[in-house]
FIZAGU-751703 format. One line per field, with one value per residue: residue in one letter; x, z, y of N, C-alpha, C in turn. Coordinates in Angstrom, 2 decimals, always signed. Example, Ala and Ser with C-alpha at 12.3 -4.5 7.8 and 13.67 -1.06 7.14 Angstrom:
<pts>
aa	(a s)
n_u	(+13.19 +12.85)
n_w	(+7.80 +7.08)
n_v	(-5.69 -2.25)
ca_u	(+12.30 +13.67)
ca_w	(+7.80 +7.14)
ca_v	(-4.50 -1.06)
c_u	(+13.20 +12.90)
c_w	(+7.80 +7.87)
c_v	(-3.30 +0.03)
</pts>
This chain:
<pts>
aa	(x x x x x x x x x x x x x x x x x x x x x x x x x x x x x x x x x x x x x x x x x x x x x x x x x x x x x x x x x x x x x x x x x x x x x x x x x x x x x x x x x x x x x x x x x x x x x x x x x x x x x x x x x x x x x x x x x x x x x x x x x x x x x x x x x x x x x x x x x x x x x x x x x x x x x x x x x x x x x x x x x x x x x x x x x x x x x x x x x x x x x x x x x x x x x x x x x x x x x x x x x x x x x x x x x x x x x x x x x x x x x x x x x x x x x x x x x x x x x x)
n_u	(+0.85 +0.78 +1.31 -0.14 +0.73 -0.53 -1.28 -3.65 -4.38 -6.56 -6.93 -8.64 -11.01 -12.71 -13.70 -15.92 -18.67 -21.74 -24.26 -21.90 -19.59 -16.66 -13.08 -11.35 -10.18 -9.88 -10.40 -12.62 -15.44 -15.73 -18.45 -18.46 -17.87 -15.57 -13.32 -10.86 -10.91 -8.58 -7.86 -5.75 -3.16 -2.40 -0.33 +1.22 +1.44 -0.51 -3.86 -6.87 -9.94 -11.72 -14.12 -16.31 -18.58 -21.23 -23.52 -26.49 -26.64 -27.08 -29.23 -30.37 -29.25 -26.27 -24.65 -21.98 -19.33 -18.47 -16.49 -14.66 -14.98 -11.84 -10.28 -7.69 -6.74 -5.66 -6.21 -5.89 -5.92 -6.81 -7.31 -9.56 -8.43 -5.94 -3.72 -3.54 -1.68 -1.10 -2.75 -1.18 -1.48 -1.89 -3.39 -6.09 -8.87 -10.75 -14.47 -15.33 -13.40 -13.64 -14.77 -13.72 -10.38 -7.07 -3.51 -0.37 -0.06 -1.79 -5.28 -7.51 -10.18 -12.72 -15.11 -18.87 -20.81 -21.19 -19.57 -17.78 -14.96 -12.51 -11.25 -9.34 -9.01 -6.36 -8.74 -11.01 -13.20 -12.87 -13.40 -15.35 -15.78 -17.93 -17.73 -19.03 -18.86 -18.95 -19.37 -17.11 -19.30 -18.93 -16.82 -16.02 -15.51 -13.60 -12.67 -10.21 -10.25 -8.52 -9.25 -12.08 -14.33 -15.12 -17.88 -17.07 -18.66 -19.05 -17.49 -17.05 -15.46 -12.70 -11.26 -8.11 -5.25 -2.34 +0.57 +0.51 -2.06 -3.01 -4.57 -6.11 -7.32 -9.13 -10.40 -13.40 -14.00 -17.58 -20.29 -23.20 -25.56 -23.96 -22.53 -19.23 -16.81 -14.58 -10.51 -7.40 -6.58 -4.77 -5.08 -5.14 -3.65 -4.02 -3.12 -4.99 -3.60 -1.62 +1.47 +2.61 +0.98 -1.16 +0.32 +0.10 +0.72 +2.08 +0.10 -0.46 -2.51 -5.90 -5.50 -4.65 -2.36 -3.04 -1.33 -1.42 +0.37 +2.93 +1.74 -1.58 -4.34 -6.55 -6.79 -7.82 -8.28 -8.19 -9.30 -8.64 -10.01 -10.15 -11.41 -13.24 -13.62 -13.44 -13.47 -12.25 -12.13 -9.81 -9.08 -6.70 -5.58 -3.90)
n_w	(+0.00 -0.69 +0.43 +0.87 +1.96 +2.60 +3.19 +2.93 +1.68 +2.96 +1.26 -1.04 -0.61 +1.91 +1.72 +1.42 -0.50 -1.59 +0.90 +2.35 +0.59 -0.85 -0.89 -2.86 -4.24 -2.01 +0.57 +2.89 +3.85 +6.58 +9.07 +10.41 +8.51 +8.74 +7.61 +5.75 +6.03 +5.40 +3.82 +5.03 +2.77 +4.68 +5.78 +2.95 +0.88 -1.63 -2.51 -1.51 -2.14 -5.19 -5.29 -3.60 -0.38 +0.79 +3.82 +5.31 +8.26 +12.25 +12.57 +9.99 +8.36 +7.12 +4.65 +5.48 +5.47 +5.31 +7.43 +8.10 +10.87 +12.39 +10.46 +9.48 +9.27 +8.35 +9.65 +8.87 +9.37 +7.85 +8.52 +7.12 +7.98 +8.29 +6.43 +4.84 +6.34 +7.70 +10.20 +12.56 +14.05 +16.62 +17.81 +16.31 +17.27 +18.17 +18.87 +20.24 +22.21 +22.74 +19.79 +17.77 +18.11 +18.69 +17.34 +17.67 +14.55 +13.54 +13.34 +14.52 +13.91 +15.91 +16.77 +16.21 +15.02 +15.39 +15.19 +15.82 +14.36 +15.67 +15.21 +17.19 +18.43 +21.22 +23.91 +22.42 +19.78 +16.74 +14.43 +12.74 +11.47 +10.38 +11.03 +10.08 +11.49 +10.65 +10.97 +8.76 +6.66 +4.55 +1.37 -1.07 -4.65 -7.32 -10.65 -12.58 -15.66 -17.78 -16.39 -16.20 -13.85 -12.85 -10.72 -9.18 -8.26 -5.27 -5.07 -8.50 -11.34 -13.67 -16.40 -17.96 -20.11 -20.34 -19.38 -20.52 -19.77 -17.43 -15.00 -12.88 -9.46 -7.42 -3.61 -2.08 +1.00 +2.69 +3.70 +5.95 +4.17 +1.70 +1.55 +0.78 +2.30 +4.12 +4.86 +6.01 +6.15 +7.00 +4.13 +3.44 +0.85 -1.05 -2.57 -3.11 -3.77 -6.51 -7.07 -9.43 -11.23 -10.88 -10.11 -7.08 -7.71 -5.69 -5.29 -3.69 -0.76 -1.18 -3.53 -6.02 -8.21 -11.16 -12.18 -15.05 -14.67 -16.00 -16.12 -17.01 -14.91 -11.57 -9.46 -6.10 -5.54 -2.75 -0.41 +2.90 +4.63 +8.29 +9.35 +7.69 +4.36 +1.08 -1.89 -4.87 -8.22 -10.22 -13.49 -15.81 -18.77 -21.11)
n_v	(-1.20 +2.06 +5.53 +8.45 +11.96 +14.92 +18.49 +21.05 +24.06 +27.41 +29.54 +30.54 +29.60 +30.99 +33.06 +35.40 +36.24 +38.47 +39.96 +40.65 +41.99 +41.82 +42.48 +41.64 +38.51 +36.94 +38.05 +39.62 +41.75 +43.03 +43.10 +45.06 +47.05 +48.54 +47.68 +44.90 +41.49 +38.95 +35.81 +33.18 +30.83 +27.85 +25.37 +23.69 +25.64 +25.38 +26.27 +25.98 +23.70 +24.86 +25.69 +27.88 +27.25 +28.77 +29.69 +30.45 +32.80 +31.98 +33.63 +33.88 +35.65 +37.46 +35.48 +32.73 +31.65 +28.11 +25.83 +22.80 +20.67 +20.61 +21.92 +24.27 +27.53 +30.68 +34.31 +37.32 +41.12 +43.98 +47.53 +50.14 +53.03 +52.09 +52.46 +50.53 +48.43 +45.62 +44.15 +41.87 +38.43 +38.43 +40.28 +39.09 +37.44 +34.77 +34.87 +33.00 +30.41 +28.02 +26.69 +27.94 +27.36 +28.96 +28.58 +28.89 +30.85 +30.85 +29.74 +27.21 +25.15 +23.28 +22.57 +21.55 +24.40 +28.18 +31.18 +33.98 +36.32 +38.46 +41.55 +43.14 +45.79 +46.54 +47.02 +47.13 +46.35 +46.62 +45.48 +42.58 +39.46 +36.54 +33.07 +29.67 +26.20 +22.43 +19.06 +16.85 +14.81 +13.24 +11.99 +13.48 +12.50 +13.48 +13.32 +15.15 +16.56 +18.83 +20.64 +20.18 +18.92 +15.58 +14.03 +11.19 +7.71 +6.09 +3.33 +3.45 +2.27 +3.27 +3.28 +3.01 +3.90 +1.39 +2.29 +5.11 +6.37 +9.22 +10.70 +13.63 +14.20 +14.96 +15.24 +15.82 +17.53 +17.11 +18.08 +16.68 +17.73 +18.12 +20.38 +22.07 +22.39 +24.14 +24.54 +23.99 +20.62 +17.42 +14.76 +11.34 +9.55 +6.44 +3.50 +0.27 -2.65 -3.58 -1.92 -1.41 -1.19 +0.91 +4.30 +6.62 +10.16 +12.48 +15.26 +17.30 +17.57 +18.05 +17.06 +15.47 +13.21 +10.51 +7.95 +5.44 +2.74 -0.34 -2.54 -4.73 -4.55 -4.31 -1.89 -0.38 +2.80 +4.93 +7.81 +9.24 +11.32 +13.33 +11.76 +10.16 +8.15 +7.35 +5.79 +4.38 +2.52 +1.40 +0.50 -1.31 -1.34 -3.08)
ca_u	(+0.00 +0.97 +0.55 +0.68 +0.27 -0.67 -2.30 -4.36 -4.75 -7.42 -6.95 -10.22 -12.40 -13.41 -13.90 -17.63 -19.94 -23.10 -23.96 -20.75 -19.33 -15.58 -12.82 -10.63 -10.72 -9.78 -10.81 -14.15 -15.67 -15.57 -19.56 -18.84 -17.66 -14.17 -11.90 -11.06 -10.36 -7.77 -8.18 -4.36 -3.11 -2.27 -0.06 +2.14 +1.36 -1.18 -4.87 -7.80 -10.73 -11.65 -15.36 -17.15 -19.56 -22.12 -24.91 -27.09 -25.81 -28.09 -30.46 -30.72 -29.10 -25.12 -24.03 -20.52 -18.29 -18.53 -15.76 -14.49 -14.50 -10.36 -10.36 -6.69 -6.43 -5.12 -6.34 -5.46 -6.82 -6.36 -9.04 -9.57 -7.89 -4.61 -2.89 -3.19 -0.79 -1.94 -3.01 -0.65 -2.02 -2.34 -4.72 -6.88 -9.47 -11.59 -15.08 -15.68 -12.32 -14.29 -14.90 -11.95 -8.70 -5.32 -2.66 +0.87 +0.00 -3.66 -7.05 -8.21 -12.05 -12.31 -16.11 -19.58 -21.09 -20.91 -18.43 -17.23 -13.02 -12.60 -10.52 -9.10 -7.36 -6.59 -9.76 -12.04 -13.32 -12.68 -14.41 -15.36 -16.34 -18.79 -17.79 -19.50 -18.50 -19.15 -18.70 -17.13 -20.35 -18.17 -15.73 -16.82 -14.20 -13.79 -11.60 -10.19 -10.24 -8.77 -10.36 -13.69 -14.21 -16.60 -17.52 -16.98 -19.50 -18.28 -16.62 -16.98 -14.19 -12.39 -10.05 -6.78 -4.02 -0.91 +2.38 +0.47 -3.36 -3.43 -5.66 -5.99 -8.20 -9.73 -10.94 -13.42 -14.70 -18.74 -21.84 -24.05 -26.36 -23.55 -21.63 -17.96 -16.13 -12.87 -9.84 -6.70 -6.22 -4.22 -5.39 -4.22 -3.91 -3.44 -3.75 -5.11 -3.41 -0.11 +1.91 +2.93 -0.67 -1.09 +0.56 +0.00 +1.75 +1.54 +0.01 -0.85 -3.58 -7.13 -5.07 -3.37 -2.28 -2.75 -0.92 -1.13 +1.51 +3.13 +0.89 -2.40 -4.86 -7.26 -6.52 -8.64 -7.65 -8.97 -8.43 -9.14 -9.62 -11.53 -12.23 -14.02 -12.98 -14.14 -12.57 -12.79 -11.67 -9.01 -8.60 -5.37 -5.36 -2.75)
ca_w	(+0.00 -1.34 +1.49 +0.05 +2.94 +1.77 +4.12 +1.77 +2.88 +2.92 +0.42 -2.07 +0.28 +2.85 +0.86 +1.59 -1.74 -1.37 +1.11 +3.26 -0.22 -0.88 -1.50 -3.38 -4.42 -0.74 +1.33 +3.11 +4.11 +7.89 +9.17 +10.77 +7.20 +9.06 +7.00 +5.52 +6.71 +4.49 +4.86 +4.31 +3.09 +5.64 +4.79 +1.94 -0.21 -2.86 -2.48 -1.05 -2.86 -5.62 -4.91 -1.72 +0.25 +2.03 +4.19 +6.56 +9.91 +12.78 +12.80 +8.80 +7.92 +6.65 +4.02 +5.83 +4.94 +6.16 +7.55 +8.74 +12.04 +12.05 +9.67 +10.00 +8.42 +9.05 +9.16 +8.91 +8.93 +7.00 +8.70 +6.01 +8.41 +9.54 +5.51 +4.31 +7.35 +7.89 +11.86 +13.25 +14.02 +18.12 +17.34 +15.40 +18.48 +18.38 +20.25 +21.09 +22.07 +22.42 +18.73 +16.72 +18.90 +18.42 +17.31 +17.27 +14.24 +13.24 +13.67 +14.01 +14.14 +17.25 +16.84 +15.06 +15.42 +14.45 +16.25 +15.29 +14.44 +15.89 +15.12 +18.64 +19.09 +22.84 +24.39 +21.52 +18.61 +15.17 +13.02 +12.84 +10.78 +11.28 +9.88 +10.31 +11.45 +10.45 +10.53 +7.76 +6.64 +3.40 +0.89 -2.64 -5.37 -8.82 -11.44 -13.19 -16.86 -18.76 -15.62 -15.96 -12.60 -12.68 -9.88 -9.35 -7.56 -4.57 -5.76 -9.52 -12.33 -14.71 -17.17 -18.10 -21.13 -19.65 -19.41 -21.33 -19.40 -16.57 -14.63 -11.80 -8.65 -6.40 -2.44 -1.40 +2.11 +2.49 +5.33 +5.82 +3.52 +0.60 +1.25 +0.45 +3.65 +3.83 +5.92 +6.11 +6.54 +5.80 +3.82 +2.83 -0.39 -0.87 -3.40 -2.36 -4.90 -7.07 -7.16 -10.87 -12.09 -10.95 -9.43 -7.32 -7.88 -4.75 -5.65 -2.24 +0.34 -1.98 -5.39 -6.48 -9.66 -10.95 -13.52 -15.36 -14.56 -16.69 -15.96 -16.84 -14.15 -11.16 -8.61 -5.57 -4.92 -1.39 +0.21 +4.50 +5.75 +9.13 +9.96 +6.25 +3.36 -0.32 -2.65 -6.54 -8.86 -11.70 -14.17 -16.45 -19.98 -22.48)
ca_v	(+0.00 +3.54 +6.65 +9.81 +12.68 +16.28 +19.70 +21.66 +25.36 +27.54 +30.64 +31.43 +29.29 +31.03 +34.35 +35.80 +37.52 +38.65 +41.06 +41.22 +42.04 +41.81 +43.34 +40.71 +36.93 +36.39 +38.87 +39.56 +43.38 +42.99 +42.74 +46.73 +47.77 +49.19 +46.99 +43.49 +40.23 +38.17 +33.84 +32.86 +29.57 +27.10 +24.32 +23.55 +26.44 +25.39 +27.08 +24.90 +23.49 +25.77 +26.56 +27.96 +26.90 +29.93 +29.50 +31.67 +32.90 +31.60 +34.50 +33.57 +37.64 +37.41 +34.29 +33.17 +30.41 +27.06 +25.30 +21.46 +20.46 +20.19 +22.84 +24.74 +28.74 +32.14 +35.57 +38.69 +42.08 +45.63 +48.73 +50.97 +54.09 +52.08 +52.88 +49.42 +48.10 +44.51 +43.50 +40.64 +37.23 +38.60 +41.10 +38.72 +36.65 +34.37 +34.77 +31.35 +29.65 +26.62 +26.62 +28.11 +27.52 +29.58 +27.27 +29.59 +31.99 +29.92 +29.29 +25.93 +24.83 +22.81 +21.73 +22.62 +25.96 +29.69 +31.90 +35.85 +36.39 +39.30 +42.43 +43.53 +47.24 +46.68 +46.15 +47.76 +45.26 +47.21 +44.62 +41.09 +38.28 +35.13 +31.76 +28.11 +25.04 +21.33 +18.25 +16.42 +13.53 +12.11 +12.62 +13.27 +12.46 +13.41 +13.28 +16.10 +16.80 +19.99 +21.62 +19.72 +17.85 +14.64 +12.94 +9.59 +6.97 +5.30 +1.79 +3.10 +2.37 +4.16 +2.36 +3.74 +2.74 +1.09 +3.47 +5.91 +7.44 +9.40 +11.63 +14.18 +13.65 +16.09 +14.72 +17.05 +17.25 +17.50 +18.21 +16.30 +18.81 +18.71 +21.67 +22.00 +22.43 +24.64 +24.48 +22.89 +18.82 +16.27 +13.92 +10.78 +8.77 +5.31 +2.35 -1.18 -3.59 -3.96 -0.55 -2.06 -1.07 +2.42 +5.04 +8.48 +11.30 +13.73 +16.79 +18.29 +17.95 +17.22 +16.97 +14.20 +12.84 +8.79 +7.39 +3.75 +1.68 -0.75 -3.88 -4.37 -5.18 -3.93 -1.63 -0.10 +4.39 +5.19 +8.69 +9.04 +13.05 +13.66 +10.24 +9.73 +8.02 +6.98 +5.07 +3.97 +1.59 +1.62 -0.69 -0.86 -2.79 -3.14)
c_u	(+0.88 +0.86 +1.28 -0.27 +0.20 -1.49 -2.77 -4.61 -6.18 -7.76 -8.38 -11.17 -13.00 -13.47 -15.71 -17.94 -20.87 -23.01 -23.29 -20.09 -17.49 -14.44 -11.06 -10.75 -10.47 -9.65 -12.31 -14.21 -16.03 -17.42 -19.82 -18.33 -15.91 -12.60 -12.04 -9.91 -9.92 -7.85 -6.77 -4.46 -2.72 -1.28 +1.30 +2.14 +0.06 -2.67 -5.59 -8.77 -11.37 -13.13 -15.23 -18.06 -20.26 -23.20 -24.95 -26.61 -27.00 -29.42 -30.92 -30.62 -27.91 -25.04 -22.50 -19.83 -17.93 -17.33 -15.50 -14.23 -12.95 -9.69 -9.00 -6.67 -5.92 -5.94 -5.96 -6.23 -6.74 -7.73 -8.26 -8.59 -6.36 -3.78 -2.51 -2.09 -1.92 -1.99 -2.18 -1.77 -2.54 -3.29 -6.44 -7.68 -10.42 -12.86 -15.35 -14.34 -12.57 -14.06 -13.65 -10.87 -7.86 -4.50 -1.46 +0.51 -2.02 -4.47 -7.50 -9.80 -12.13 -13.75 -17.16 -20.02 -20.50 -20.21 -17.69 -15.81 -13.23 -11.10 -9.81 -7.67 -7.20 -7.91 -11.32 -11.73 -13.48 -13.69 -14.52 -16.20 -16.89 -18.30 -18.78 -18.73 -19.23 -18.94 -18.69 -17.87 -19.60 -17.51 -16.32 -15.35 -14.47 -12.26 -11.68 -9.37 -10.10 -9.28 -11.47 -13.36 -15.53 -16.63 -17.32 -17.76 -18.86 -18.41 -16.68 -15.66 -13.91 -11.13 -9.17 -5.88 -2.84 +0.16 +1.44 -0.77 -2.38 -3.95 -5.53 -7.04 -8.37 -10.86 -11.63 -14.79 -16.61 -19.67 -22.54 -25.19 -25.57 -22.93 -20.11 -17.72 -14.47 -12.03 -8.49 -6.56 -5.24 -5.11 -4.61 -4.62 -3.53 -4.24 -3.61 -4.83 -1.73 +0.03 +2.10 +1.82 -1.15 -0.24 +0.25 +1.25 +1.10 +1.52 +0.04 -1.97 -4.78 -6.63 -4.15 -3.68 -2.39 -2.45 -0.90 +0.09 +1.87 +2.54 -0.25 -3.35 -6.04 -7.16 -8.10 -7.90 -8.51 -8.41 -9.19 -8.95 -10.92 -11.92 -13.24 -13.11 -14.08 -12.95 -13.44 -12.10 -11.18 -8.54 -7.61 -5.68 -4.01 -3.08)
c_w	(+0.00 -0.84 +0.58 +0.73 +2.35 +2.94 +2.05 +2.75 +2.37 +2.44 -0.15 -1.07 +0.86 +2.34 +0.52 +0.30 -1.01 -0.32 +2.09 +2.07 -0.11 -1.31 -2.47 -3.53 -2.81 +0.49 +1.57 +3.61 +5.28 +7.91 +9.95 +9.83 +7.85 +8.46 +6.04 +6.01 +5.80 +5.37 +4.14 +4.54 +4.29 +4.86 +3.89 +0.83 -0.92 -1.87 -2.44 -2.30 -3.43 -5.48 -3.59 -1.33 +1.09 +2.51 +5.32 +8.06 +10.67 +13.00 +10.88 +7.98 +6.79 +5.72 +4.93 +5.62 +6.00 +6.34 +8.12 +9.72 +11.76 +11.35 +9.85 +9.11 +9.17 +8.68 +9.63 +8.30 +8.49 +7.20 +7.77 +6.39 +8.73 +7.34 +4.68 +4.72 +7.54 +9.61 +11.87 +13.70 +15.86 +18.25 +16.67 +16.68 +17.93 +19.81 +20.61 +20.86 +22.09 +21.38 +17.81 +17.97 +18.21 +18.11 +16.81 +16.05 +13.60 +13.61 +13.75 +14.67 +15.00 +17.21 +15.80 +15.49 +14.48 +15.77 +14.86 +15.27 +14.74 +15.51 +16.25 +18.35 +20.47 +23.43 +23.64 +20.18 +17.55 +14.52 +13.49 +11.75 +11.23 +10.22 +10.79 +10.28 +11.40 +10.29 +9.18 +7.68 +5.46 +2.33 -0.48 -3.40 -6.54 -9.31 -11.91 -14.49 -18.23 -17.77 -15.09 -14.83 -12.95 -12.05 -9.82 -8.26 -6.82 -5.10 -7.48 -9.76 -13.18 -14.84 -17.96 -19.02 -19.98 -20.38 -20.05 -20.72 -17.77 -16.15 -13.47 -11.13 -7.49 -4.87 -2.07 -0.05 +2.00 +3.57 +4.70 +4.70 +2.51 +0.26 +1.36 +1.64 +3.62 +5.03 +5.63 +6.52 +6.43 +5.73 +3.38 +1.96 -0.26 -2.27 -2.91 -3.63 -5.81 -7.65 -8.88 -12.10 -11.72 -9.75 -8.91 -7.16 -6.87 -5.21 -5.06 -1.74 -0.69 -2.90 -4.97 -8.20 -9.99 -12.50 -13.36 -15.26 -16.20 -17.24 -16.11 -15.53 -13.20 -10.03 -7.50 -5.12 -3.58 -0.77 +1.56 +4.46 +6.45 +9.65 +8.57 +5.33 +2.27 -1.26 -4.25 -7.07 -10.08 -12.52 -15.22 -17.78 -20.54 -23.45)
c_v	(+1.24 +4.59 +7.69 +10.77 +14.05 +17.36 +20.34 +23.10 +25.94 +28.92 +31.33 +30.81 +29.55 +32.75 +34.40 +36.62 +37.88 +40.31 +41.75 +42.50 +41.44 +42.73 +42.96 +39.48 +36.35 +37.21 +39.48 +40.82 +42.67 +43.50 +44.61 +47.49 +48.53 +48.49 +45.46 +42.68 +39.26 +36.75 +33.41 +31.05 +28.87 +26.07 +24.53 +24.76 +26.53 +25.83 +25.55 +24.85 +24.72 +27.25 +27.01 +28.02 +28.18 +29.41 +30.64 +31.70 +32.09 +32.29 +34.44 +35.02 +37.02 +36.14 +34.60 +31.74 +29.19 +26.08 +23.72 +21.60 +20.06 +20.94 +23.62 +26.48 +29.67 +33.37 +36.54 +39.52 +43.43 +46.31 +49.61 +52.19 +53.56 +52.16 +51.73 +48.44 +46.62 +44.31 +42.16 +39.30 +37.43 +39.64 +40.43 +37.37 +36.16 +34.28 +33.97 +30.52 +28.29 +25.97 +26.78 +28.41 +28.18 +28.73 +27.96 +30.44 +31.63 +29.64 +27.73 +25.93 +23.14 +21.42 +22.35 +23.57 +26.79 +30.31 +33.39 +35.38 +37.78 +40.46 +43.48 +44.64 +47.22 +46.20 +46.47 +46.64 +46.75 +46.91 +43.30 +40.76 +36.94 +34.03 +30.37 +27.28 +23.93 +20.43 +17.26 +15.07 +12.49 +13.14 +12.55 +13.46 +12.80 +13.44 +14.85 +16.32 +17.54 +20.75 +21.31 +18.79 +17.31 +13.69 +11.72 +9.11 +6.80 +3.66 +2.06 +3.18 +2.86 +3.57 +3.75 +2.52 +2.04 +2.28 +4.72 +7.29 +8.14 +10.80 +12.58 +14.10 +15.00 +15.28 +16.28 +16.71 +17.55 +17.38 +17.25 +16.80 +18.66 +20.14 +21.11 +22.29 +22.60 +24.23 +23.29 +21.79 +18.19 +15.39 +12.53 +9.40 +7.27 +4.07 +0.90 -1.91 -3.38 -2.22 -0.79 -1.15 +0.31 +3.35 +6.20 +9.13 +12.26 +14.91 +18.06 +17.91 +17.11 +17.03 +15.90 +14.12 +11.16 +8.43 +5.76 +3.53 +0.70 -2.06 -3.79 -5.19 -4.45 -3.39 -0.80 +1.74 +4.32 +6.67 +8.79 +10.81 +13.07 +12.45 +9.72 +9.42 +7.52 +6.57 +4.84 +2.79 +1.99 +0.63 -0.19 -1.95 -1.98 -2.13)
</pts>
């Protein structure tokens, strides 16, 4: 068996529309309009799953970005009056430590619930932002195609040349409900059956790559994040 370990961070994902508005592909207008709140990667570098998931605050007002229980990110914050000077990572609180813990310069999401990030000058809040938490219900997989992602069943197959196909794969976390679910993880990859017959190529965190091998035959992909996994089937001919 084949482990292939990856974090995924949490860049465009947690980036609010509507009517917070924005004021960049990854930056949200703070909920007292005095600034914005940047969602930095986490991780290895590469940018989290590409969509994002919104739903209603608990009073059913704000859309705010739903995150994984386990969930790992950063933010930071720029008020419109401080000259485009970014706020430090000790300035930046969570109101329910319960919920999103501190973790040396990061946020992690602890459990489910809604909870404010707060913007702290001394003992005066600036601004804040609301996100969601959830837990991850299953892993939805697809392939990816030129761009085009299409999911794949759980246990279906998809045949591949020898030495010659291969494809890219996207793990993406999901609620119970079918929402995308941001935040850094690791995940991890693995093939049940003869390395001979396919291989991955670590891409990072939800991405991977799988190439045919030189043999033809029948392998099993499986990826685990959160305590969930899903798997497929790859067959190899000549």
């Amino acid at each position: 068996m084949n482990r292939y370990m990856g974090r995924v961070g949490a860049t465009a994902v947690l980036a609010v529309w509507g009517t917070l508005g924005c004021t960049s592909a990854n930056t949200t207008s703070g909920e007292l309009n005095q600034g914005g709140f940047s969602y930095a990667t986490v991780g290895d570098g590469r940018s989290d799953v590409a969509s994002r998931t919104l739903t209603n605050d608990y009073g059913g007002n704000n859309p705010v970005p739903v995150l994984a229980v386990g969930g790992q990110f950063n933010v930071r914050f720029v008020p419109k009056s401080g000259g485009g000077s970014e706020w430090g990572s000790d300035q930046i609180i969570p109101a329910a430590p319960g919920l999103l813990a501190r973790e040396g310069a990061n946020l992690v999401a602890k459990r489910p619930g809604q909870s404010a990030i707060l913007a702290n000058d001394g003992s005066v809040v600036r601004d804040f932002v609301h996100v969601q938490v959830k837990l991850v219900d299953r892993v939805q997989l697809s392939r990816v195609d030129a761009g085009v992602e299409t999911v794949l069943g759980d246990s279906e197959t998809i045949t591949l040349l020898a030495g010659q196909s291969s494809v890219d794969l996207a793990a993406l976390p999901m609620s119970s409900v079918g929402e995308i679910l941001a935040g850094s993880m690791p995940y991890a990859w693995s093939i049940e059956g003869d390395p001979d017959i396919v291989t991955l190529t670590s891409k990072g965190g939800y991405q991977n790559g799988l190439s045919a091998g030189t043999k033809a035959g029948k392998v099993t992909v499986v990826v685990r994040v959160a305590g969930q996994s899903s798997s497929f089937h790859v067959e190899v001919s000549q």
